[in-house]
N, C-alpha and C positions, 0 to 999 in steps of 0.2 A: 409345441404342437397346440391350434385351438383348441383342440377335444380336452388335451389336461387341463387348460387354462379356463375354460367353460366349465367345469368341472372343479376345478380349486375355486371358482366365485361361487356354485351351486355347494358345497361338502355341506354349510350350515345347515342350510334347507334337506339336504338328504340324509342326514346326521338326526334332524330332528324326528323327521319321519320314521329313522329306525329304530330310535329309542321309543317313540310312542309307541312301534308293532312289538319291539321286547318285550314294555311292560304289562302288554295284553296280549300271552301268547295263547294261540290254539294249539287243539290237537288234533291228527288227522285229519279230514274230511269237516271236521268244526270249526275250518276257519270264516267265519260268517263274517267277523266283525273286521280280520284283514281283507278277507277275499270285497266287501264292500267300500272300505278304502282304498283297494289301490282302481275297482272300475270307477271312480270320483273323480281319482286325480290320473287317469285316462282320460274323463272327459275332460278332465279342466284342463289338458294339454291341447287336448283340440284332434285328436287321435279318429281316423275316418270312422273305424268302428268299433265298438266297445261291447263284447258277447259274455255273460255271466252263467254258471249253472254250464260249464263243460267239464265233463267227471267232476259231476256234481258241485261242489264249489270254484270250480277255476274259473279263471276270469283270462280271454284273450282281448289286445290292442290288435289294430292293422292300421300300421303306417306309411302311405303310401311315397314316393320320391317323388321330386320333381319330373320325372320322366319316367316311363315304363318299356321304354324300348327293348330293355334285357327281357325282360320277361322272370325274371327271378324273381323267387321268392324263400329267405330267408325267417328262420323261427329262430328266438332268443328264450330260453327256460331259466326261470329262478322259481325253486322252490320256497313256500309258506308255512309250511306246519310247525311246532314247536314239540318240543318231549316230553313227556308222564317223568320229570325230575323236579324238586323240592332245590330251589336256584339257593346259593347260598354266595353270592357276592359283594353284598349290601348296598350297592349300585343306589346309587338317587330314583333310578329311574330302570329299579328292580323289577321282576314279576309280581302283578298284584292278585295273581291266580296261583293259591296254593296246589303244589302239586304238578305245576305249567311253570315249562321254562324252556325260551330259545337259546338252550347249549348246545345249537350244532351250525348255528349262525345264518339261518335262513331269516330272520330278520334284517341281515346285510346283505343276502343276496338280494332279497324280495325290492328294498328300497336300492340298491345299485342300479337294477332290472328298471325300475320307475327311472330313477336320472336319469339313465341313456334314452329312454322315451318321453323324458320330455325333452332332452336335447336332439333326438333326431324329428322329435312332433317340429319344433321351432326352424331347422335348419332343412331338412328334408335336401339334403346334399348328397341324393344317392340315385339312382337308376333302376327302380323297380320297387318291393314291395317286402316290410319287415313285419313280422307277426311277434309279437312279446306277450312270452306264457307263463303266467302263474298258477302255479300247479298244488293242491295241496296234498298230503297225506304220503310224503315222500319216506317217511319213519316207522315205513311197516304196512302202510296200507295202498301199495304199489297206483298212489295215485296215475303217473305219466301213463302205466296201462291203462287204466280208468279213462283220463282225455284220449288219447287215443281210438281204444275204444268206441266213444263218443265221437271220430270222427274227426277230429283235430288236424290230421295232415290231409284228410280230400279235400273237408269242406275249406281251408284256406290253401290249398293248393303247395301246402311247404313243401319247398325241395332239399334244403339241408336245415339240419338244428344244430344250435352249439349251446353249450352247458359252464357253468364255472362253481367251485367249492371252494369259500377259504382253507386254509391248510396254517394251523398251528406251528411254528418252529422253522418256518420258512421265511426270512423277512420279509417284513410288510411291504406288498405289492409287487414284489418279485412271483413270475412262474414260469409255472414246469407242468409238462405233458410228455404223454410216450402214446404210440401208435398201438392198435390192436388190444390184446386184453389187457385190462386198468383195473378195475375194482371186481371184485369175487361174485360167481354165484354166490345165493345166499338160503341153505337151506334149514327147514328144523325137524326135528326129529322127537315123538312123544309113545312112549314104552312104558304098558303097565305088564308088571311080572307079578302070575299069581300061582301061589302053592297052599300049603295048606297051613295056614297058625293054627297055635296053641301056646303053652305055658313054654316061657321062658328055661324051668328048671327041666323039661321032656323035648328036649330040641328032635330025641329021635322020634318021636309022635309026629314030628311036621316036616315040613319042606320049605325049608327058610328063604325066605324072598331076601333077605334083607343080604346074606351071605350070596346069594342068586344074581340080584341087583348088581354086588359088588364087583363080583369076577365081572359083568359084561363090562360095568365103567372102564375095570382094566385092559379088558380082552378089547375092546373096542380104541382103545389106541394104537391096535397093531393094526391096523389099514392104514395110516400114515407110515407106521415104519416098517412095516411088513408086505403089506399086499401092494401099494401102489407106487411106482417107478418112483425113485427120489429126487429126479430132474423137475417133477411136475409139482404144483404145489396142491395142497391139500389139508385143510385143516377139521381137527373134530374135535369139539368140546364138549362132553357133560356137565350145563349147567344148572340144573337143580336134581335134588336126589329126595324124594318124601315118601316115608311108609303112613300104612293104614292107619296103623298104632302108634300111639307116642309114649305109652307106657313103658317101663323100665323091666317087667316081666311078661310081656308078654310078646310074642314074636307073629309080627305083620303079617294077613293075608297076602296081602298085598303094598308092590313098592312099581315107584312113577319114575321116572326120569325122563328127564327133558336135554336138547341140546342142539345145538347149530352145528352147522357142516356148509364151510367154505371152501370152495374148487376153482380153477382157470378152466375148465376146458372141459366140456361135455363128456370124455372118455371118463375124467377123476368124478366127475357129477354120477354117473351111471354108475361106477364102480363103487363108491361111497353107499349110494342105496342098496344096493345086491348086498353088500359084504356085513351093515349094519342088519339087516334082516336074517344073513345068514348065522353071524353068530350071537343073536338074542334069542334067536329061535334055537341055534343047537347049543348053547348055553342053558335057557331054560327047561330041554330037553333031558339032559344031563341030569339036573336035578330032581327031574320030576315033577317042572313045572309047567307054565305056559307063557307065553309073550302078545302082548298084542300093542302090533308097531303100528302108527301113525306118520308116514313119514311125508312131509309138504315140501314142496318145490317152491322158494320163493323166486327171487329176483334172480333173471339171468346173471349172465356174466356179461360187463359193462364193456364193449370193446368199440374205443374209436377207429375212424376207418384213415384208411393214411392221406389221403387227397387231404381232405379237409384238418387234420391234425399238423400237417404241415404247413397249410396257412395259417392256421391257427395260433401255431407256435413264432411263424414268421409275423403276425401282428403285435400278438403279448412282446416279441422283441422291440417292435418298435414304440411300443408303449414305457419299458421298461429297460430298456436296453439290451436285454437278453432274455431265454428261454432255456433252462435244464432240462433236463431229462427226468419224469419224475419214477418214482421207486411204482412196482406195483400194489396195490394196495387192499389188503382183506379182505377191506368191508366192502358191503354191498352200496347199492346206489341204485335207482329206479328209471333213472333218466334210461338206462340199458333199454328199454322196452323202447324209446322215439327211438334212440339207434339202431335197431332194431327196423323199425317205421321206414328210417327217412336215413345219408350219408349225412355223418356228424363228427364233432368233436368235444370231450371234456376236459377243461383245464384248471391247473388248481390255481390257488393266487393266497401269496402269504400275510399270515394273521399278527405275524412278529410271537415274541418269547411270552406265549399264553397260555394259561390252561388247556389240554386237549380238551376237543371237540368230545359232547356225550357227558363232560363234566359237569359238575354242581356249580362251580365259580370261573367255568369258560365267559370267555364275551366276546364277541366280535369285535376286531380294531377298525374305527369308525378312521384311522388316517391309510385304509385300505381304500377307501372309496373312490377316490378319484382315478384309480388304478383299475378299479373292477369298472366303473362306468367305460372308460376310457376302451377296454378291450371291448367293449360290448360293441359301442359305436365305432370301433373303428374295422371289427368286423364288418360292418353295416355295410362302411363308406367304403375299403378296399378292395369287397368282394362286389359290390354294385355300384364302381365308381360312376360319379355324374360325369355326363359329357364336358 
């Protein structure tokens, strides 16, 4: 196929590119220093237009085809942001930002995203009009709503977007997609319980938060196995648990916890918030105390739409010879909010036998690349074939 083959002469050059974005990773909405390299080497491809400062750091290409007679117009998404993680891989060409590290491999999407742009900048062997979006602050700071937002699918008129994420444990450049819901709402949950401290040794003087706190951590796992249907999926974690006091006698006014709540499906999302409020509150109630719930709605729930997931899946095969079926997956992902937008697809593409994704000594496999280009472009070319 030219597109692998244009692409195995390109891996060096895009190889190099990724490891310069690794070792200077941003965070959120701070990617200054990528979001200005990749509008550089947009222009240096010769790209019609080059727009910076869309949700607020993102940067769009618009590549036009040799003809426009479809009238299509296709958006390509790689996200930029990197993690609040301390990289521990000793890499040549490690994080030089203490505290900053891309372990979730958006420095390989971000420079994939760039190769196929400048391989469709050079060939423009397509029938209409590709917009390629770098997007930052995908890691919590629900960039994609952010561009959006700002206007992203009127002002370039995008009619579908497609998405791709490495995936650990899957060999290298082999993928896998599944139709409809894919990646989890993603919600948090912040609970202060107050009662009354005092002295450790007169527990009956007070209304112990700390014993308060505890039953909900428990009591609060029975909405997965209690309240809501076991067909549907639903997850709740309490992760972190901090009282007032840290002392050894004396017992906390007050106690915090914090925690995520992953759902499929609007019904488990709704029911999740009701059920966490209802028994913090008649928990606290119980004891004689009070609750005060914070509960945030983050990132939808990520669901591709089938038209476009079966081309989708029908390209990655011709790229790689086949398409699996991929498992659904927990975590969240922000791309949900374009699909949301626009009819889309997200598909993963494998990293080979590496650290998870989020880890300290993850890395992106740099012999993915010619695989992640390839699918990007060959979206391009098969959905706005040239005359």
């Amino acid at each position: 196929m030219p597109v692998k083959n244009r692409f195995a002469e390109l891996q060096d050059e895009i190889t190099a590119w990724r490891r310069d974005i690794h070792e200077n990773p941003e965070i959120l909405f701070e990617t200054h220093r990528t979001s200005a390299l990749v509008a550089e080497k947009l222009q240096a491809f010769g790209c019609d237009e080059v727009v910076t400062g869309i949700g607020r750091t993102g940067v769009v290409g618009v590549i036009k085809g040799k003809a426009d007679s479809s009238g299509k117009v296709i958006g390509l998404r790689a996200d930029m942001d990197a993690l609040p993680i301390h990289e521990q891989t000793g890499l040549d060409y490690a994080s030089k930002t203490p505290g900053a590290m891309h372990a979730c491999g958006h420095d390989g999407h971000t420079a994939m995203l760039l190769g196929a742009a400048k391989y469709l900048s050079e060939t423009r062997n397509f029938d209409g009009t590709v917009v390629v979006i770098f997007q930052p602050a995908e890691e919590g700071g629900g960039g994609a709503k952010v561009m959006c937002d700002d206007g992203l699918m009127d002002r370039w008129g995008v009619q579908e977007v497609y998405g791709l994420h490495n995936w650990p444990g899957q060999p290298v450049g082999a993928f896998s997609i599944r139709p409809g819901s894919f990646f989890a709402a993603t919600d948090q949950f912040d609970i202060t319980f107050e009662g009354r401290g005092g002295h450790a040794a007169k527990p009956h003087e007070t209304v112990d938060t700390t014993v308060l706190a505890a039953q909900a951590v428990l009591a609060l796992q029975t909405i997965a196995s209690r309240n809501a249907d076991p067909v549907h999926q639903i997850v709740v974690s309490v992760t972190s648990f901090e009282t007032s006091s840290k002392a050894f006698n004396v017992i906390p006014q007050k106690v915090q916890i914090k925690g995520t709540v992953r759902t499929m499906s609007k019904e488990m999302r709704d029911l999740a918030e009701t059920r966490i409020k209802e028994v913090c509150n008649g928990i606290a109630a119980t004891f004689g105390g009070s609750a005060d719930i914070t509960y945030h709605r983050g990132y939808p729930v990520m669901a591709n739409h089938d038209e476009q997931t079966e081309f989708a899946a029908k390209v990655a095969a011709s790229v790689s010879g086949a398409c699996d079926e991929a498992p659904l997956v927990m975590g969240g992902e922000d791309f949900a909010f374009m699909l949301e937008e626009r009819p889309g697809a997200y598909i993963l593409m494998g990293n080979g036998d590496t650290a998870m994704v989020h880890h300290p000594e993850y890395n992106f496999n740099d012999d993915a690349i010619p695989a992640g280009c390839s699918w990007w472009a060959e979206i391009v070319e098969q959905r706005m074939p040239a005359a």
